[in-house]
C-alpha positions as CSV (number, residue, x, y, z in Angstrom):
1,X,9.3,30.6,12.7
2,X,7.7,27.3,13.0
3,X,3.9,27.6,12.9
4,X,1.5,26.6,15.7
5,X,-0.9,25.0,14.0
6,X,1.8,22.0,13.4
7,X,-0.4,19.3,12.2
8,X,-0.4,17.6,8.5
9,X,-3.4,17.6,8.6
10,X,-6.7,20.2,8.6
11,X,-10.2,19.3,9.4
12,X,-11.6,22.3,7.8
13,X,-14.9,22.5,9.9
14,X,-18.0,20.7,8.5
15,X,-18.3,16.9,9.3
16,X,-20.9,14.5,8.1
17,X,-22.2,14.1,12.0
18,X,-25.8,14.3,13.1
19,X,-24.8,16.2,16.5
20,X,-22.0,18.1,18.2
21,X,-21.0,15.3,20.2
22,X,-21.2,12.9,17.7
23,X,-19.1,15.0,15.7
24,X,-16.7,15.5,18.0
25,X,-16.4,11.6,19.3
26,X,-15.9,11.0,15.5
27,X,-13.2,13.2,14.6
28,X,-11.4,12.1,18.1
29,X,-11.3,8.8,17.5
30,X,-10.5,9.4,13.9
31,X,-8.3,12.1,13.4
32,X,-6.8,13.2,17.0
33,X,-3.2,12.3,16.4
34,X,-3.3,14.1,12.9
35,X,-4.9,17.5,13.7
36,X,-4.1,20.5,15.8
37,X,-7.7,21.1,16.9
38,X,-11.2,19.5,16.5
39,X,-14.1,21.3,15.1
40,X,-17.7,20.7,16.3
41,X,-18.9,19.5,12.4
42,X,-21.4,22.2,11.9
43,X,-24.2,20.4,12.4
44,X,-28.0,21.0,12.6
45,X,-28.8,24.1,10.8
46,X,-25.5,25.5,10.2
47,X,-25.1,22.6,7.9
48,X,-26.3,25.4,5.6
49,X,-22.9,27.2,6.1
50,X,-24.1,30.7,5.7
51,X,-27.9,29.6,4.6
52,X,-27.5,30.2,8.7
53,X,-26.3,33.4,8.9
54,X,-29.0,34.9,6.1
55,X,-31.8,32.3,8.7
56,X,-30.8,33.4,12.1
57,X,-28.8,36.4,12.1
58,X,-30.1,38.3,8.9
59,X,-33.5,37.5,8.2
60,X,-35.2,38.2,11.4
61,X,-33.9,41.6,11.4
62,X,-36.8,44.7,11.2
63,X,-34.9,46.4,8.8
64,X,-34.0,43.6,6.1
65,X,-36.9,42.5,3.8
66,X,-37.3,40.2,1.8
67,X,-37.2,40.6,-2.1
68,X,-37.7,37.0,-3.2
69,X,-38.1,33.6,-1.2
70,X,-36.2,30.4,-1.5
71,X,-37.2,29.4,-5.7
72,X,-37.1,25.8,-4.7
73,X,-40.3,23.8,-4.8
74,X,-39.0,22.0,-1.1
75,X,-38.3,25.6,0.7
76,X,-34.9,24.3,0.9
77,X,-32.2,26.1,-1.8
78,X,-30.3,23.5,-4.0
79,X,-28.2,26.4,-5.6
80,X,-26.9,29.7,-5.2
81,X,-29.9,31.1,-7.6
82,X,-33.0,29.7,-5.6
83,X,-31.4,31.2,-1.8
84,X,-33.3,33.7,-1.1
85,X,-33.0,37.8,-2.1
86,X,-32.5,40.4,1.0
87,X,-32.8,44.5,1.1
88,X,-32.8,46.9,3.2
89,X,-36.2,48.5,3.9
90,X,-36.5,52.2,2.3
91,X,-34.8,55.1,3.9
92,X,-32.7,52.8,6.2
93,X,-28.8,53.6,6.2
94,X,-28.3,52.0,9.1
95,X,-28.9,48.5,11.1
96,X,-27.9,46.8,14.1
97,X,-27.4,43.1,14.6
98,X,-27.7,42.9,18.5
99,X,-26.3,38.8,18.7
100,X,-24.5,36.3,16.8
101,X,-26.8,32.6,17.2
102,X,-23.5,31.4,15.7
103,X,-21.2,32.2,19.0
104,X,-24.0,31.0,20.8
105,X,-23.8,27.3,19.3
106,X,-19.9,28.0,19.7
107,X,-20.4,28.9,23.4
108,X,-22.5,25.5,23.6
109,X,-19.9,23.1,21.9
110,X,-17.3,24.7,23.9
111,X,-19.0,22.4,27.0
112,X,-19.3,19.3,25.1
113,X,-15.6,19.3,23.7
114,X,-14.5,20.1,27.3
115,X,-16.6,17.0,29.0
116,X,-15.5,15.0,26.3
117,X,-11.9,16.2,26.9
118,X,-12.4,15.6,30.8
119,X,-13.6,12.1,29.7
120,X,-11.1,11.4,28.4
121,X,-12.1,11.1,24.8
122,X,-10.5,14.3,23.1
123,X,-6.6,14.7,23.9
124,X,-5.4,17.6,26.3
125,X,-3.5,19.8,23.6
126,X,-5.9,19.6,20.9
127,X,-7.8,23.1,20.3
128,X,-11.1,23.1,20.1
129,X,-11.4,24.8,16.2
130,X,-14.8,27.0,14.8
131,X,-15.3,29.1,11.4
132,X,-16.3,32.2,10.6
133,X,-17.9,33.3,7.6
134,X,-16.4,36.7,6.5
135,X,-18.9,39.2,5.2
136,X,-19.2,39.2,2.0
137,X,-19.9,35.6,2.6
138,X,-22.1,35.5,5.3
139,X,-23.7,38.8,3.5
140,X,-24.2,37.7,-0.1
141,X,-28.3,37.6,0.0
142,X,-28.2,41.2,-0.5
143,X,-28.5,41.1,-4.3
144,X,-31.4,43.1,-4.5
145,X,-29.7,46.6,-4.7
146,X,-25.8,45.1,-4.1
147,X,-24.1,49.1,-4.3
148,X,-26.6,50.5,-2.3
149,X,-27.6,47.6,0.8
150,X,-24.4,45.5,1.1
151,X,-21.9,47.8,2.4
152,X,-24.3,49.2,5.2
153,X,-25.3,45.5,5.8
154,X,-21.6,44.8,5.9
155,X,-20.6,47.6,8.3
156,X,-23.4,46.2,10.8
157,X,-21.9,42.6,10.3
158,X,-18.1,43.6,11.1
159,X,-20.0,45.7,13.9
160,X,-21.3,42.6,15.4
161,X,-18.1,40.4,14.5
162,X,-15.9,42.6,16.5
163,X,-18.3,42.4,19.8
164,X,-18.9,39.0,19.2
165,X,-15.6,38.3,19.2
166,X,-15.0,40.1,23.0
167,X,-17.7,37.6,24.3
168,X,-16.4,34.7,22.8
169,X,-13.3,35.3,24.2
170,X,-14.9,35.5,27.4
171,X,-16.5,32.2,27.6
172,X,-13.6,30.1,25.9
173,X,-10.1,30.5,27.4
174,X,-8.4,31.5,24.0
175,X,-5.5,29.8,24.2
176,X,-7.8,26.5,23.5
177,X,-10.1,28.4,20.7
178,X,-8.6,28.5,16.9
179,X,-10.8,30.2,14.6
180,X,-10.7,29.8,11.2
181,X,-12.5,32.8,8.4
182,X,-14.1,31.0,5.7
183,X,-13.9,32.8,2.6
184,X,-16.0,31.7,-0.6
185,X,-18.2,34.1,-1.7
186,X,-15.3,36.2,-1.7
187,X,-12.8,34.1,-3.5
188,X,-15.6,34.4,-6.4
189,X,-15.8,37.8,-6.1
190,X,-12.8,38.8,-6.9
191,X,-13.0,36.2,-9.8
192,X,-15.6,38.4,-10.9
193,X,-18.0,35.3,-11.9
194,X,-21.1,36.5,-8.8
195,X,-23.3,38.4,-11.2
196,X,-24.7,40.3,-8.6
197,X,-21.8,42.2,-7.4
198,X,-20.0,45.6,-8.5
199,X,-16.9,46.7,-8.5
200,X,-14.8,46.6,-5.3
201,X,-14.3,43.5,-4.5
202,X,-10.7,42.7,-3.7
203,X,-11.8,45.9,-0.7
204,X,-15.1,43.9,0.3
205,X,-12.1,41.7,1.1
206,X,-9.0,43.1,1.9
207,X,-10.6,45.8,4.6
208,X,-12.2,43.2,6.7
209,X,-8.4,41.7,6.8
210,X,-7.4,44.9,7.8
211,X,-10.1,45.7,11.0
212,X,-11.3,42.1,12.1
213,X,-8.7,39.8,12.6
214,X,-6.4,42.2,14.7
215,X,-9.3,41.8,17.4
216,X,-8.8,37.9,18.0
217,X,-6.5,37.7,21.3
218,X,-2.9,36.6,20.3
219,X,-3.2,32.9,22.1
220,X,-5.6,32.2,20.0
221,X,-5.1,30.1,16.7
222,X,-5.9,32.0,13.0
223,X,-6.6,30.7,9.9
224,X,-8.0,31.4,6.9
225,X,-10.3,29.0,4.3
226,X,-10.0,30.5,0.8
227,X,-12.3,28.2,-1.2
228,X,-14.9,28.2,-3.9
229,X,-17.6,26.9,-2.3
230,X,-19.8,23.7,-2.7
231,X,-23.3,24.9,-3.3
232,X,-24.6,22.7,-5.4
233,X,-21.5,20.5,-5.9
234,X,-17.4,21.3,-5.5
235,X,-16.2,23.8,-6.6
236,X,-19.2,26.3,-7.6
237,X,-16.5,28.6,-10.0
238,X,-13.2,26.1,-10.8
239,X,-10.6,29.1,-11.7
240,X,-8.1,28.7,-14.4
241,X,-5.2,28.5,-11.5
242,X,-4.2,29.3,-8.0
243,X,-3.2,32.8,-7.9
244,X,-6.2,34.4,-6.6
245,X,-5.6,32.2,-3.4
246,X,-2.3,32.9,-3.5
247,X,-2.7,36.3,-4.1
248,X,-5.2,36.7,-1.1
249,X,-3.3,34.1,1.7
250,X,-0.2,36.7,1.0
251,X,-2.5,39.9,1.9
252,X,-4.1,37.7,5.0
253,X,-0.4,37.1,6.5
254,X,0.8,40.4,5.7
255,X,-2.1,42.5,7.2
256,X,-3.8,40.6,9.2
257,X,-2.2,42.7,12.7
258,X,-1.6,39.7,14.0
259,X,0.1,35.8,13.7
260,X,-1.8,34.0,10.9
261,X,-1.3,30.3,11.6
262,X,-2.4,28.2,8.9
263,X,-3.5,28.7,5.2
264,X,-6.1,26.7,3.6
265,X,-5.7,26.9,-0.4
266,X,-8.6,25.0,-2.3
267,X,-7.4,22.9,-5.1
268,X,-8.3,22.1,-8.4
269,X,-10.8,18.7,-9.9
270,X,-9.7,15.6,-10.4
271,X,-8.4,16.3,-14.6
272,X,-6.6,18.9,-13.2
273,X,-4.7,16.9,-10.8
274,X,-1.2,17.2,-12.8
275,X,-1.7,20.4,-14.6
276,X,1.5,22.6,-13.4
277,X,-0.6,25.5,-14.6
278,X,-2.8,25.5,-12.3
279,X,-0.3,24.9,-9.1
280,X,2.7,27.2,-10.7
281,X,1.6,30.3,-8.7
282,X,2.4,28.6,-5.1
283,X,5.5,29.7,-5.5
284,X,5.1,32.8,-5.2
285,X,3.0,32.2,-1.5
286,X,4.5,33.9,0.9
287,X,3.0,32.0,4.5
288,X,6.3,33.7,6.9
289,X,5.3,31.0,8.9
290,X,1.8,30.2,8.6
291,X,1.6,26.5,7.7
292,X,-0.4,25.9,4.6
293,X,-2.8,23.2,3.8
294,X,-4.2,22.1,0.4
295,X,-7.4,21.2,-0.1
296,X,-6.0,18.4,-2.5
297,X,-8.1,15.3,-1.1
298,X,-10.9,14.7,-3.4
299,X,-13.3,11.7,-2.6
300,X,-13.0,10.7,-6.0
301,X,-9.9,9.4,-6.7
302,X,-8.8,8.5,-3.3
303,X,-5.5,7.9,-2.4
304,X,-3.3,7.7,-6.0
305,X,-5.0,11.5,-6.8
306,X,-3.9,12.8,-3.5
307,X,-0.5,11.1,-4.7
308,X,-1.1,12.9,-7.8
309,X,-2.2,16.5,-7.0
310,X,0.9,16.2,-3.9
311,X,3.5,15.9,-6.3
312,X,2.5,18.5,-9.2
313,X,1.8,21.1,-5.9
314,X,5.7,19.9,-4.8
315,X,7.2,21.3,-7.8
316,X,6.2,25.1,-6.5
317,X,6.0,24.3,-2.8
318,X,8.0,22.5,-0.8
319,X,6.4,21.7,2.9
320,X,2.6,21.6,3.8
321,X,-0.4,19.2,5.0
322,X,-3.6,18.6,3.1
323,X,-7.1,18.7,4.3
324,X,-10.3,18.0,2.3
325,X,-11.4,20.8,-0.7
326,X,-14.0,22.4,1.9
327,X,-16.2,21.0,4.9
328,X,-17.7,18.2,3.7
329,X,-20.4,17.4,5.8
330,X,-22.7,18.8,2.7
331,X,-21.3,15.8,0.8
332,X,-21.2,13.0,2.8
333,X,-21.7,10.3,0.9
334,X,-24.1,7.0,1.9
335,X,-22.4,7.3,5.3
336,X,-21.3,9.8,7.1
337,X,-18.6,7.8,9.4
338,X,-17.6,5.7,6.6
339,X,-16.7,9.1,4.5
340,X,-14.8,10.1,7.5
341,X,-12.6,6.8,7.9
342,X,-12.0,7.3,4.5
343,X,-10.4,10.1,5.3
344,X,-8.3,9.2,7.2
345,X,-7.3,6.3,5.1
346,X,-6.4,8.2,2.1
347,X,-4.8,10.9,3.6
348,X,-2.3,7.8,6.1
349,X,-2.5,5.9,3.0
350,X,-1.0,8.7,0.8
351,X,1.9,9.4,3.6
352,X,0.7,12.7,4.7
353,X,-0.6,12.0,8.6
């Protein structure tokens, strides 16, 4: 079965834009004949990733305190050990989120992507693309008491996902919507490298596999970002090869409850660019028609790595599109259109748009 999301190429959400519109213009003009769908760059404070979710969704609640501020001498965290520390007030065993912010700005780049599509400026067919964090991601300042606060801060997470998911299906047609889960806190986890965890974590997970993505209407596009994050610099944890990510892209497409339609693998650094090791266990990925992207275009090296890390990956697997190791509007460089053009270059360049 030939997968939906067609493209050899994956835009994997953040871009280095200043607003939506100017994200979206950008990525147009730069990468609408090599994408399936266009994300709105993630810009403003969800630049943060989920530094937004722990802002806007987690810290304002009555029932979360916090333990420790931001350690940074600017307020702003530079790494994952001066973001701030969450728990749950005493007694509490149970919280509410009442809204997402995060569908909200979803809701409100909906409008500009479809002006800019009436304009003219985006291409009818292209899907207008968002991410969303999973929850031990978007749940990982709860490292005060981890056993005892994250899995009721969890339950209320997947309790908000799951209604969230009813209203933003109600305010974008979903058969222009792909969403995308964004997995890196819990690509580490099962590494075992977060110090603050305890055991469990292939469940923390494998069960929101299970219960969340089932609930995304069928017309709508699925994917899933398995990555190891960026916070300070790519990757946060480099792993020793790729079978965690294949081992957790084969669980996604199996029990997911519904079509998964693209894969996004994270790749390795630039040394490891022809070590077989570390590429041997895609072939034992299993997409059943999801297509797969590999997050094999480094900045770096440019085109002749892409080149590189393409044909050790072709030895295990034999069709898929590349896309960048993560979002990179984090990283992007002196200028953010001139990192995007880039893009674009290398990845035409290296004979994979």
């Amino acid at each position: 079965m030939a997968s939906r999301a067609h493209s050899d190429l994956l835009l994997v959400g953040s871009l280095p834009a200043e607003t939506t519109e100017g994200a979206l213009r950008a990525a147009a003009e730069l990468f609408g004949d090599l994408v399936f769908a266009l994300p709105d760059g993630e810009t403003g404070p969800r630049g943060a990733w989920v530094g937004y979710e722990r802002e806007q969704l987690t810290r304002p609640n009555p029932d979360v305190v916090v333990v420790q501020d931001t350690a940074s001498p600017t307020g702003i965290p530079r790494h994952v050990y001066e973001t701030p520390v969450f728990g749950l007030r005493g007694g509490v065993q149970q919280i509410r989120f009442d809204s997402w912010p995060r569908i909200d700005e979803a809701i409100a780049s909906y409008e500009v992507f479809r002006a800019l599509r009436a304009e003219g400026v985006i291409a009818d067919g292209l899907r207008f693309q968002i991410g969303l964090p999973f929850p031990a991601s978007a749940m990982n300042a709860f490292k005060a008491d981890f056993g005892r606060d994250y899995p009721i801060a969890a339950r209320a997470y997947e309790d908000l996902v799951a209604r969230e998911l009813g209203r933003l299906a109600e305010a974008i047609p979903p058969a222009e919507l792909a969403i995308q889960w964004d997995c890196a806190y819990e690509t580490q986890d099962i590494e075992r490298v977060l110090a603050w965890t305890d055991e469990g974590a292939w469940e923390r997970f494998a069960g929101p596999v299970t219960r969340l993505t089932r609930l995304i209407p069928e017309d709508t596009l699925v994917g899933y970002h398995l990555c190891y994050g960026t916070f300070p610099e790519w990757p946060m944890y480099e792993p020793h090869d790729m079978s965690v990510l294949v081992q957790m892209a084969n669980f996604a497409v199996a029990n997911s409850g519904r079509t998964v339609d693209w894969l996004h693998l994270a790749g390795p650094r630039v040394l490891r660019s022809e070590d077989r090791r570390f590429f041997r266990p895609l072939a034992d990925l299993e997409p059943e028609g999801a297509r797969v992207f590999l997050g094999i275009v480094l900045p770096a090296d440019g085109i002749e790595g892409l080149r590189r890390r393409h044909a050790t990956a072709s030895r295990y697997l034999d069709d898929f599109g590349v896309a960048m190791y993560c979002g990179f509007g984090r990283q992007p460089g002196r200028d953010g259109m001139e990192t995007m053009r880039d893009h674009r270059e290398t990845v035409l360049a290296a004979g994979r748009g």
